[in-house]
N, C-alpha and C positions, 0 to 999 in steps of 0.2 A: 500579713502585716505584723501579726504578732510574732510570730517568726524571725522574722527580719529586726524585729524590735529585742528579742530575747538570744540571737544567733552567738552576737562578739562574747556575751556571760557567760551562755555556757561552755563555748568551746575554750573559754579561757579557765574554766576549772582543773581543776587538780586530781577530780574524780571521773569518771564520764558522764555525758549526760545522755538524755534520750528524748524523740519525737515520735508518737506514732499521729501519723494524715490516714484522717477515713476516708477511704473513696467508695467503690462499689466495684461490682463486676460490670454492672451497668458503663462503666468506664473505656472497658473492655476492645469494644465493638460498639460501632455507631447502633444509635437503637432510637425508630424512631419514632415520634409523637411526645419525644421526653431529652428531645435533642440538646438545650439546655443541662439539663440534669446529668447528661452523660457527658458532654462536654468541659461541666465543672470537674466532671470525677476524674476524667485526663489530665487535666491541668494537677491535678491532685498528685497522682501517682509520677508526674514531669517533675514535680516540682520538688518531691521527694526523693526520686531520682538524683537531680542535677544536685541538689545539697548534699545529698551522701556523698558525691565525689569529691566534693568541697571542702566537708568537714570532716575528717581525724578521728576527733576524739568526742564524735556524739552519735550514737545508735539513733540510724535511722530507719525507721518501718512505716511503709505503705499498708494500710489494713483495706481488702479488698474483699468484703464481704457480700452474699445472695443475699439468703431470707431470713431476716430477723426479724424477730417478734417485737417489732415498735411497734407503735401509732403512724411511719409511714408505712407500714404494709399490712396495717390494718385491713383493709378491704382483704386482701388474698385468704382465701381456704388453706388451713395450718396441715400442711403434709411434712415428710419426712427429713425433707431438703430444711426448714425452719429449724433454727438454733435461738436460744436467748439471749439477753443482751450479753449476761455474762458469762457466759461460753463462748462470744464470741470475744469478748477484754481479755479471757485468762488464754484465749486462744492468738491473739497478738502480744501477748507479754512473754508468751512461751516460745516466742520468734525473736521478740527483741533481741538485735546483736548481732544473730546469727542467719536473718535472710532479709532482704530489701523489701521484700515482702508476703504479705501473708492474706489470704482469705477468712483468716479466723478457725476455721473446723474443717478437720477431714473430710467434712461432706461437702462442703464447701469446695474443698480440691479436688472432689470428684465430680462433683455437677460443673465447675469450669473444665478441665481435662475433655470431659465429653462432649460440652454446647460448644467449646470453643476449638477443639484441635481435630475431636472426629467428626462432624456434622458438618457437611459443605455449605458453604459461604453462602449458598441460593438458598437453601433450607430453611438456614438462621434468619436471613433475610425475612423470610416469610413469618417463620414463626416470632420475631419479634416486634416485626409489624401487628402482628396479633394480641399480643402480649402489649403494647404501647397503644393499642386504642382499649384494652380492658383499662389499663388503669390511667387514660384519661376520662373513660366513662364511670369508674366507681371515683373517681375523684370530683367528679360533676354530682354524682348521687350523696357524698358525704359534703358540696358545697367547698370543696378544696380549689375547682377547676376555675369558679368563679371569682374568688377571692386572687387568687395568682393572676388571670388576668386583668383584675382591677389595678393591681401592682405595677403592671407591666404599662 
């Protein structure tokens, strides 16, 4: 919505302008028990998509990030794959313009590269069924799982 509200402005400037949409990798590939979450993150990267082709004169980037050190991936064990927040901002600003999209950090384009193009599709399968009841069970342990279904 905001988007749509700020589109006709900027492309009618004089300068360029620019949008980076955060999605995730989680985006990627269905992934389930967080089918929701991965769902929005599609519509993210579509929608970033379909506007780039639209608009001319306004840099647009999809930021398609793993492990960042928030408070939503608080629960996970901080290993090598983790970047911070702001390694992963100067890491889609150092894309803006010149690709549709970015995962943020080198490591980042290497842990996609690998879960996604070498690992067969049953693997992945499996291992993210794995990965999606951990963190619906450390989200139940932090009181996240209950409050989202209250919402719901």
């Amino acid at each position: 919505m905001l988007t749509r509200k700020l589109i006709n402005q900027m492309s009618s400037r004089t300068h360029r302008s620019a949008i980076i949409n955060v999605s995730s990798t989680l985006g990627l590939k269905p992934f389930p028990f967080v089918a929701a979450y991965s769902a929005t993150k599609v519509y993210c990267d579509f929608l970033s998509r379909a506007i780039d082709a639209e608009e001319e004169n306004i840099d647009i980037t999809c930021l398609r990030p793993c492990f960042v050190s928030t408070p939503l991936a608080a629960w996970m064990p901080k290993n090598f794959w983790f970047i911070s927040p702001n390694e992963c901002a100067r890491g889609a600003m150092s894309k803006l313009g010149l690709r549709r999209f970015t995962h943020g950090h080198w490591k980042h384009s290497i842990y996609v590269t690998f879960t996604l193009a070498i690992i067969p599709n049953w693997i992945f399968d499996i291992m993210s069924k794995k990965v999606g009841q951990q963190i619906i069970e450390a989200h139940k342990v932090m009181g996240v799982y209950d409050k989202l279904k209250k919402q719901q």
